[in-house]
N, C-alpha and C positions, 0 to 999 in steps of 0.2 A: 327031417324036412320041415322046415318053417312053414307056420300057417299065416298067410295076410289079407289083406283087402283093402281095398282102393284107397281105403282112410274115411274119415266120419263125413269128406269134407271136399271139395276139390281145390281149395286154400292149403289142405295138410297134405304133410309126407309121412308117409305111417311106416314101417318096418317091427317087425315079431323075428323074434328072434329064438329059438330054441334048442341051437347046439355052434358053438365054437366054430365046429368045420364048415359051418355057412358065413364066417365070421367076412372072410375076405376071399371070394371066391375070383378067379381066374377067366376070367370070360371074355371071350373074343366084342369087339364092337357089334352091337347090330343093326343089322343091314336094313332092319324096319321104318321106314318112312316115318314121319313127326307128324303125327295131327296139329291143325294150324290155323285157329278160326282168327282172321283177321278181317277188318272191315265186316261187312256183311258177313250173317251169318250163314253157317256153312251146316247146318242142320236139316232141319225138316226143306226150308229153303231152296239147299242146294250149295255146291262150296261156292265161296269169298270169290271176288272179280279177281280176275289176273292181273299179275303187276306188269305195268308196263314194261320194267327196268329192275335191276337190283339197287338202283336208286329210291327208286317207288316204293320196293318192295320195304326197304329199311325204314321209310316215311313212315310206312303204314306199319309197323311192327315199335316202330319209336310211341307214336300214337297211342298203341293199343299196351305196350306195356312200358308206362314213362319212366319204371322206375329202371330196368334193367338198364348198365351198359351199352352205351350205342356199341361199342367196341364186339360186346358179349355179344349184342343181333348180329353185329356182320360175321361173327364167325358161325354162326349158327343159320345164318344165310344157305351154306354148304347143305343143309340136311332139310331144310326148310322149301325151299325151291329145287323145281326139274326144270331145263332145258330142253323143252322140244324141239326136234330133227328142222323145221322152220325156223328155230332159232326164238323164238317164243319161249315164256315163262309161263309156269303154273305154279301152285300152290302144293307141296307133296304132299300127301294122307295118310294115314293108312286106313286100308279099306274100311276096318271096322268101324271108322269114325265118320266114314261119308252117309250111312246110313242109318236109319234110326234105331236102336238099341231092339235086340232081337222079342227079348222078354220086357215088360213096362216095371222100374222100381218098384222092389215090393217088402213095405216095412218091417212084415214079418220075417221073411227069409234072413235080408241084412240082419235085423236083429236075432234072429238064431246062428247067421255067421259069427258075428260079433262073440257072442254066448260060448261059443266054441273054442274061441280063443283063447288059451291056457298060460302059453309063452311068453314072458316077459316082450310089451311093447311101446317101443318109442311113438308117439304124436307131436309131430313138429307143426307149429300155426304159425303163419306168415305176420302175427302182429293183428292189433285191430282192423286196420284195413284190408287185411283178407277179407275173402268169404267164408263166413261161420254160419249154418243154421241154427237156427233158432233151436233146436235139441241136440246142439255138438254136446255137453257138457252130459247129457241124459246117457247119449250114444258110446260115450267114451268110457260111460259108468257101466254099461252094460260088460264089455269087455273083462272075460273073467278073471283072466291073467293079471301083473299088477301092470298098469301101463306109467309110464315116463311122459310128462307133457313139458315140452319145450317151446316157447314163442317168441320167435325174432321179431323183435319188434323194427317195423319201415321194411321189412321185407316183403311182405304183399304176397298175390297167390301166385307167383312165380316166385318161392325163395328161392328153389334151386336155382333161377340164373341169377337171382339180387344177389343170394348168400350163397354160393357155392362153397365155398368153403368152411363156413358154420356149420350148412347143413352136412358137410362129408364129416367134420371134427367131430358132430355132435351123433351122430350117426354111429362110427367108430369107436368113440369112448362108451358108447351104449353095447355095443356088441363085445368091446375088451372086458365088459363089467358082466353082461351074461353068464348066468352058470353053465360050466360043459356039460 
C-alpha cells in the first residue's frame, strides 16, 4: 500500500509509489464534489458568491486560473457547479473544504510524515510561478525515500488542468520505473 501526502506544496503533485500493483489501478470516477474557491474566498469567510450563469461561472474561473484552457473550464463546469431545484447555481464543495481544517498545520507531524516516507517519490512543481514555500526544498529533503522532482515549467498551481498530459506521462513513466 502506498504512503503519500498532500505534497510539500499546494503548487505540487506528489505520488509515492511502492509496489507495481498500485501502478495503474482501475477505479470507478468519483462521485466527490471539487473544492472550488473562486472569487471570494470560500474559507474562514464562507464559500464564493454564486454564479449567476454558466457564463459567469466560466468568467470567473478564466480569471482565477488564466492559464488553463477556456475549453478545459467548460468541461470541468460539469463537476464544478450544482443546479439547484430553482434552477439556480452554486458552487460544488466538498464538505471538508467548506470548513476550517479540523486540526491547525502542525510542522512537526508533516515532518515526521514526510520522515516516514520510504517509497520512491515523484514531486511535480508547476514551474516558477507556482506556489513554492519558502522550505519546499528543506521539506522535500526530509522525505526519506529517494524522491524524483519534475517541474513544468508555465504550468502554474493547476498543472493538472495546464498539463494534463505531462503530468499523467510523467506520473506513468515514474510508476513503470518503480521497483515491484
Amino acid at each position: 500500500m502506498p504512503v503519500s501526502t498532500r505534497g510539500p506544496g499546494p503548487s505540487a503533485s506528489s505520488a509515492s509509489c511502492c509496489s507495481k500493483a498500485w501502478a495503474r489501478p482501475r477505479c470507478p470516477p468519483t462521485q466527490a464534489s471539487t473544492a472550488c474557491d473562486v472569487g471570494s474566498s470560500s474559507s474562514a469567510k464562507g464559500p464564493a458568491r454564486a454564479p449567476r450563469s454558466r457564463e459567469d461561472a466560466l468568467r470567473r474561473l478564466s480569471v482565477v486560473h488564466g492559464r488553463v484552457d477556456p475549453a478545459v473550464l467548460e468541461r470541468k463546469l460539469e463537476h464544478l457547479l450544482v443546479e439547484e431545484p430553482d434552477g439556480s447555481l452554486r458552487w460544488a464543495y466538498d464538505p471538508l473544504h467548506r470548513t476550517l481544517a479540523p486540526y491547525r498545520f502542525d510542522v512537526e507531524v508533516f515532518t515526521q510524515v514526510l520522515e516516514a516516507i520510504t517509497c520512491p517519490t515523484l514531486f511535480i512543481g508547476g514551474g516558477p510561478d507556482g506556489f513554492h514555500p519558502e522550505d519546499e526544498a528543506a521539506r522535500l529533503a526530509r522525505i526519506a525515500g529517494p524522491v524524483t522532482r519534475l517541474d513544468l515549467e508555465d504550468a502554474g498551481h493547476m498543472l493538472h488542468w495546464t498539463r494534463p498530459r505531462e503530468v499523467a506521462a510523467a506520473w506513468l513513466d515514474f510508476v513503470d520505473r518503480a521497483p515491484a
